[in-house]
N, C-alpha and C positions, 0 to 999 in steps of 0.2 A: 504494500500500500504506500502510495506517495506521499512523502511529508506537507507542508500545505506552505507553498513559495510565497517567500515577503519580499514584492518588490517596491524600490527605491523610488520617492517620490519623482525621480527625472524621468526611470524609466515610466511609471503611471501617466506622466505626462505626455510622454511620447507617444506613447499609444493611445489617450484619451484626444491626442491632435489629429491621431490617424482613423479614427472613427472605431477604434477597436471597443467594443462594447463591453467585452471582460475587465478591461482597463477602466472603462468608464465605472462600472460595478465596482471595481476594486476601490477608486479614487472615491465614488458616493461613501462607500461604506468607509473608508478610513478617516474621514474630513465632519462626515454629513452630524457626528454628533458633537464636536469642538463647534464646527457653523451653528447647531440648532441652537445648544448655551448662547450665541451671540445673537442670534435672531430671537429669541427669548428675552432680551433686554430691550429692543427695540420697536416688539409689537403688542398689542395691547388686549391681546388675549393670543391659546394657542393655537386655534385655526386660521387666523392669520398669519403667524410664525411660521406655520406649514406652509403656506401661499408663499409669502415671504423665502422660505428657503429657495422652494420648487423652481420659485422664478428665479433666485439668484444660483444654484448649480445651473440652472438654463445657460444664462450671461456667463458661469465662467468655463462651461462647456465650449461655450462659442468666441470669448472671447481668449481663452487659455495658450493662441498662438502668438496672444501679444506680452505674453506672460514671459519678464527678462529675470533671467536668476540672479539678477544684481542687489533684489532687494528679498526678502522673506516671502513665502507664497502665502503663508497662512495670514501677513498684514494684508497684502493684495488680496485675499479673498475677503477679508474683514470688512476691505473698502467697499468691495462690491455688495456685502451685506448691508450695510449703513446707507449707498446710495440706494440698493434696491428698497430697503426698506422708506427710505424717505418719501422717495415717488409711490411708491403704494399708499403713500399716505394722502401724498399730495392728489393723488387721482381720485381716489374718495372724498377730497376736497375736506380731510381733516384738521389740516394744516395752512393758515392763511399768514404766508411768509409778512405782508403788510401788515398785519396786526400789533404796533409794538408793545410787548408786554408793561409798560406803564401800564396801557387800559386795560389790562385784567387785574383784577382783585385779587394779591394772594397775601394772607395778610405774613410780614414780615418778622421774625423771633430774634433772639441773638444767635452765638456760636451755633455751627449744626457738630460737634464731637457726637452727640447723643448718636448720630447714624451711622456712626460705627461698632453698636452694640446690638443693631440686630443683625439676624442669621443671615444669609445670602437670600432665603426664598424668601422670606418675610419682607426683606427689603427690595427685593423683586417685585414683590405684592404692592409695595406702597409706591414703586417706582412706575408703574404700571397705574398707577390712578393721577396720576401728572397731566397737565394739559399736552397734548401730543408735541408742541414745537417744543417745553420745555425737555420732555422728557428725552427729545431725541437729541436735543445740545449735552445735557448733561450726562448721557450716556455714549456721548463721543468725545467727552472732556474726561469724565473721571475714569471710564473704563477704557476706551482705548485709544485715549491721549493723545489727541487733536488739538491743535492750536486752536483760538479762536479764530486765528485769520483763515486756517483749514478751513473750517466750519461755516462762517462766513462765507464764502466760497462755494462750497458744496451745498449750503441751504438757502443762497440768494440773500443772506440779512450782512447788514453790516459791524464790525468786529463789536463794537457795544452793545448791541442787541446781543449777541451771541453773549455778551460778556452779563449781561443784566438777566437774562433768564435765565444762565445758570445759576446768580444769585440767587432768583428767586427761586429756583427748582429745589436748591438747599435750603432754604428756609421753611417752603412751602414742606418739604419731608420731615423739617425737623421739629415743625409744629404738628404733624401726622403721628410721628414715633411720639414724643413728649405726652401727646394726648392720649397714647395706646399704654405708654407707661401709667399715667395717672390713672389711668382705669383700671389696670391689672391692679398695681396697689390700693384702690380702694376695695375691690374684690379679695384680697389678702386681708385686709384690715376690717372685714365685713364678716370674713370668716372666722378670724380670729375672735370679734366679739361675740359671735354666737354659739363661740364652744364657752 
């Protein structure tokens, strides 16, 4: 019986340029759940993430001949996650790039440390109830660390926009968390008094 061959991401690539379908298989399967984690941060529920992926292995199926090994494949795929996901957004007309967040009400707290004390999903959860342009700044700031001029750039808003909604996106979570704290503690202190 044949042991089960681990090819190199160049040769995956090669064959995935040459239309080799087993390649293509290999490459979904080896990438497809590092991508889903990233497309999970930037869509707002999981059937859309699904959508979201589907369509960006599409884009780097097709575009993976312009793919230079100069740089990391796994950021260039990243990029094509964040732009795909953008325009899914934008096409649903979720996202109104003119909007500048001054006119939305979030109300503002101090320091956000507190959002570094919940768990990855939990913060996920809360990241995920963000207005869609904040949520997708701040998750091309803090997770995979975009300039604001990047951002700027790839979301049509200019670097202060970029730079003010991720303001608010932290504040807006850290007034989310704070709140979610002071509840569990009165639920502990509510228990406590009735034993």
């Amino acid at each position: 019986m044949r042991g089960k061959v681990t090819l190199q991401p160049e040769e995956l690539i090669k064959g995935c340029i040459q239309g080799n379908r087993q390649a293509q298989n290999n490459f979904y399967n080896k990438y497809s759940s590092l991508l889903f984690g990233i497309t999970l941060r930037y869509a707002k529920n999981r059937t859309d993430a699904e959508d979201i992926l589907q369509e960006s292995f599409i884009k780097i199926f097709k575009y993976l001949k312009d793919f230079r090994a100069d740089g990391a494949l796994e950021g260039w795929m990243r990029r094509i996650i964040v732009t795909t996901a953008f325009n899914f957004y934008k096409r649903k007309s979720h996202i109104n790039s003119n909007i500048e967040p001054e006119h939305v009400r979030i109300p503002i707290t101090g320091d956000n440390e507190v959002v570094s004390k919940m768990s990855h999903d939990e913060l996920l959860d809360i990241i995920n109830g963000l207005p869609n342009g904040y949520r997708m700044v701040f998750n091309m700031n803090t997770f995979e660390g975009y300039s604001h001029k990047e951002i700027g750039e790839m979301m049509n808003i200019s670097v202060n926009t970029s730079k003010s909604q991720l303001s608010r996106a932290k504040s807006s979570l850290q007034k989310t968390i704070t709140t979610l704290f002071q509840v569990e503690e009165q639920k502990i202190h509510h228990s406590m008094v009735a034993c």
